[in-house]
N, C-alpha and C positions, 0 to 999 in steps of 0.2 A: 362614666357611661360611654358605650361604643356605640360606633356605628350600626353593627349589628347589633347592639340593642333595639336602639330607635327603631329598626327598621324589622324586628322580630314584635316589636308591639305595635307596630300599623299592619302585619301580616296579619297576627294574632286577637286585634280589637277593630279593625275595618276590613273583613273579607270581601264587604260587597266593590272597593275599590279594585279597579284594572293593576295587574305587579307593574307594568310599565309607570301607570301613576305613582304608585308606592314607591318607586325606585328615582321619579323627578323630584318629589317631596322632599324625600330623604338627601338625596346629590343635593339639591339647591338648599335647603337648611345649611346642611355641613360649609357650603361653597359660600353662601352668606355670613354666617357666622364667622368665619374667620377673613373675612374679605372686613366685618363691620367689629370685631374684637369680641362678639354675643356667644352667649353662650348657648351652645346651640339648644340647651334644652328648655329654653325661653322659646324661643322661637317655634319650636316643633310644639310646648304647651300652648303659646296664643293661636297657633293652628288647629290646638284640639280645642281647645274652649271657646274660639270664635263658630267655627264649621265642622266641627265633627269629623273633618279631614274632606269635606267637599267642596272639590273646587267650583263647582258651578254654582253655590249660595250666592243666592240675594235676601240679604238680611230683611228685615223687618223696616216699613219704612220710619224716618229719620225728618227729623226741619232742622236743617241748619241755616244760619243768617251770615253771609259772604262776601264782601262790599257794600253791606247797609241793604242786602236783600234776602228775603227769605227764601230756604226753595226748599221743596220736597225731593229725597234721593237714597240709598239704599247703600251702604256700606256690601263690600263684593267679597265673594271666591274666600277660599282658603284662613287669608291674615282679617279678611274683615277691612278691604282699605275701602274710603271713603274718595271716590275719584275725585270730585267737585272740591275739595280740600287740598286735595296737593295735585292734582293733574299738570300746573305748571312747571312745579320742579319733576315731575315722573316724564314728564314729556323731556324738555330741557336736559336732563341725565338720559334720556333715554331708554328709560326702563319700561313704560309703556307710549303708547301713541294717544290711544284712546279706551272709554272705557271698559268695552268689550275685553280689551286685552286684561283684564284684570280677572276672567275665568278664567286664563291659562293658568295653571299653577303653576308653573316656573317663573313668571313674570310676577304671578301674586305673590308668590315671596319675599322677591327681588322686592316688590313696592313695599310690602309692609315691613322687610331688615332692614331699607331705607328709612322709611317712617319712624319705625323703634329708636335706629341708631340716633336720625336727629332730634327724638325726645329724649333720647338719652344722654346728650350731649351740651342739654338746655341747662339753664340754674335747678337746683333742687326743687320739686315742686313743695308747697310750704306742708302739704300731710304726709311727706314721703319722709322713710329714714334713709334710703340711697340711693343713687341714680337708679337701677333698674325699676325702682320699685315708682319713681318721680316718672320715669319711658313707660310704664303699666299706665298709671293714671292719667297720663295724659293719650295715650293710644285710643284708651278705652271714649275718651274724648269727653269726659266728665267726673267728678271729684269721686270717686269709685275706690272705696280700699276694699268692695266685696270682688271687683273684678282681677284685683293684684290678690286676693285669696285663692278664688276661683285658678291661676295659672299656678302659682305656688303649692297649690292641693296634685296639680298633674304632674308636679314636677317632685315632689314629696314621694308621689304614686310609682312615678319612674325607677326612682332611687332606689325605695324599698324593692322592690321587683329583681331591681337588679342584685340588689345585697343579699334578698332572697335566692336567688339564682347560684349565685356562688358561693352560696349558704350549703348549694346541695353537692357542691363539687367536689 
């Protein structure tokens, strides 16, 4: 799949998106992905499946427990990062500051192909058949083989589109 793929089905399935946005999505996917080894159409799927392609989401709220304490907080933007969770290493690499920065979408990518790579990078997780799918379940932040379906079905989706595509050629 090409670039102009990717970026003919964010034209074609998010019009209410700015092309300027459409066009940071797509650059910072492609720029991620090979900067972290991913393939990009993981990444531009946990885009679609987290936020519909909106960077300004604030997810649904969340209780996570973080040094033996609880907190209420809302996983962000585009990848769905969860700042209160890894804001010391996004800080630290400097990928973001704080969590406001995680509506940018160039940033929100940057945070969550960060996020991906180092769960993908972890032991297998013990319901996973291979690393990506081990980086799904853990991203998703819970034992979830609906949520590695769910990215798999957009990525399946992509494929055929495209095979269809050059089906007509």
């Amino acid at each position: 799949i090409t670039e102009e793929s990717l970026a003919l089905n964010i034209i074609r399935n998010y019009p209410q998106l700015p092309e300027t946005t459409k066009i940071v999505i797509i650059d910072t996917i492609l720029e991620e992905a090979e900067k972290y080894n991913i393939n990009p159409l993981i990444l531009y799927a946990i885009c679609e499946v987290e936020s519909s392609f909106n960077p300004k989401l604030k997810h649904s709220p969340i209780k996570l427990t973080i040094d033996h304490k609880t907190i209420n907080t809302n996983a962000i933007g585009l990848m769905g990062v969860v700042w209160e969770w890894h804001a010391k290493e996004l800080q630290e690499l400097n990928i973001a500051q704080n969590k406001k920065d995680l509506f940018n979408a160039q940033i929100n990518i940057r945070a969550g192909a960060y996020v991906y790579n180092k769960y993908k990078n972890m032991g297998l997780h013990n319901l996973a058949n291979n690393k990506d799918e081990s980086a799904m379940i853990r991203y998703y932040g819970s034992n979830s083989k609906v949520y590695v379906k769910r990215v798999e079905e957009k990525i399946t989706n992509l494929l055929k589109n495209e095979i269809y595509k050059e089906s007509l050629l």
